[in-house]
C-alpha positions as CSV (number, residue, x, y, z in Angstrom):
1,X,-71.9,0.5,-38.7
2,X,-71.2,0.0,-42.2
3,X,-70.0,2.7,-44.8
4,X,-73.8,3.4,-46.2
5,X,-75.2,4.0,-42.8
6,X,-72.1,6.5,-42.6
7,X,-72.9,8.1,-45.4
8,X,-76.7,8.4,-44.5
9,X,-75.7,9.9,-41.2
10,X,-73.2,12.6,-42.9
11,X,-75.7,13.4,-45.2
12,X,-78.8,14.0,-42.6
13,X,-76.5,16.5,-40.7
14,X,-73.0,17.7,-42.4
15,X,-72.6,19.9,-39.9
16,X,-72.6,17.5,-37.5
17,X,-70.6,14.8,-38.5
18,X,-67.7,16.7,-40.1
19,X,-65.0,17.4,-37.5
20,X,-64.8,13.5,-37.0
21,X,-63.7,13.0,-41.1
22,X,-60.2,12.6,-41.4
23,X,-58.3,11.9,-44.6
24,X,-56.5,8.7,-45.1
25,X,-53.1,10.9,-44.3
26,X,-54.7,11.1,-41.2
27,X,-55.2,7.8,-40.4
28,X,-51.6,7.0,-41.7
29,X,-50.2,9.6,-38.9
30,X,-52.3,8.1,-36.4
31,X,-51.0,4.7,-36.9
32,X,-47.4,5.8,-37.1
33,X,-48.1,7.5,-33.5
34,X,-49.4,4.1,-32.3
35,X,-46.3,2.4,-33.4
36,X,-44.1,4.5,-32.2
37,X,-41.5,3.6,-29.3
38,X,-42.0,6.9,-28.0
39,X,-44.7,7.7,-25.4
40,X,-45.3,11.3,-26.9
41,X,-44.6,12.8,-29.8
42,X,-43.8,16.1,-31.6
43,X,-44.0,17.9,-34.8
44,X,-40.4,17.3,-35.2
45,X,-40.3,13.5,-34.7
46,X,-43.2,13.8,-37.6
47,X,-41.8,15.8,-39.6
48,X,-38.5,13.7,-39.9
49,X,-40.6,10.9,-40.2
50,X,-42.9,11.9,-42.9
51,X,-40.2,14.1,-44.8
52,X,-43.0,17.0,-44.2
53,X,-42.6,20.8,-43.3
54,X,-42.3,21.0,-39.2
55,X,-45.1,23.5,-40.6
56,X,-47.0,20.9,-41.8
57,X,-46.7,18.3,-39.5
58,X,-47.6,20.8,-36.7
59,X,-50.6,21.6,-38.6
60,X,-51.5,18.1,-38.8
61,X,-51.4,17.0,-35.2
62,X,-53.2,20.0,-34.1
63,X,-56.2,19.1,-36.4
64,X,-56.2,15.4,-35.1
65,X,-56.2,17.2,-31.6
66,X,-58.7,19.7,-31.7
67,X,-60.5,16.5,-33.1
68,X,-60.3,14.3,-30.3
69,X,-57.8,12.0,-31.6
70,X,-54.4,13.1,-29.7
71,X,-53.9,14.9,-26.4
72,X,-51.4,17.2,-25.8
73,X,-49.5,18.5,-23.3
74,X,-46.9,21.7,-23.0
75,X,-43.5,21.1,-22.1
76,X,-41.1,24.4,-22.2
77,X,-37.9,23.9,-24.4
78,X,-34.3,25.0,-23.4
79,X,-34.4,27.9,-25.5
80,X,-37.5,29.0,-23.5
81,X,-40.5,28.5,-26.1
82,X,-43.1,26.1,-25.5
83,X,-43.2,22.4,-27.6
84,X,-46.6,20.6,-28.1
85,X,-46.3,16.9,-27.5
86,X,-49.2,14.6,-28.5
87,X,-49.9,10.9,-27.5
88,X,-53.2,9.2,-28.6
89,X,-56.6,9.5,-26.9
90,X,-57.0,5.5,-27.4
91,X,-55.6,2.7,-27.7
């Protein structure tokens, strides 16, 4: 599908298509989680990575989750509180 017939379908129904848009940022952080010699990763590891808030980068890889680009599991920390990790859907 080229980027016209995109655009056509975005335009039909907005509503529809507009959880899949991600920004280029996005992409960028996707990539980076691709390359990365860890299986899983956290907002931490992004965060150093990016030089980003752990704020931000949290923020980040819970949008790419909630839109279907990253899974996440729970693992509970020493201290007791609970860190996300994230690993990629696909390939």
């Amino acid at each position: 599908m080229n980027k016209l017939s995109m655009c056509k379908l975005f335009i039909a129904a907005p509503n529809t298509y507009r959880g899949a848009i991600i920004t280029d940022h996005c992409i960028r952080i996707l990539e980076l989680i691709t390359l990365s010699e860890y299986e899983m990763v956290d907002s931490r590891w992004l965060s150093e990575l990016s030089g980003k808030s752990i704020q931000n980068s949290s923020a980040v890889l819970v949008s790419l989750w909630k839109k279907g680009y990253l899974s996440r599991v729970e693992r509970i920390d020493t201290s007791g509180g609970i860190i996300y990790k994230y690993q990629r859907t696909f390939g």
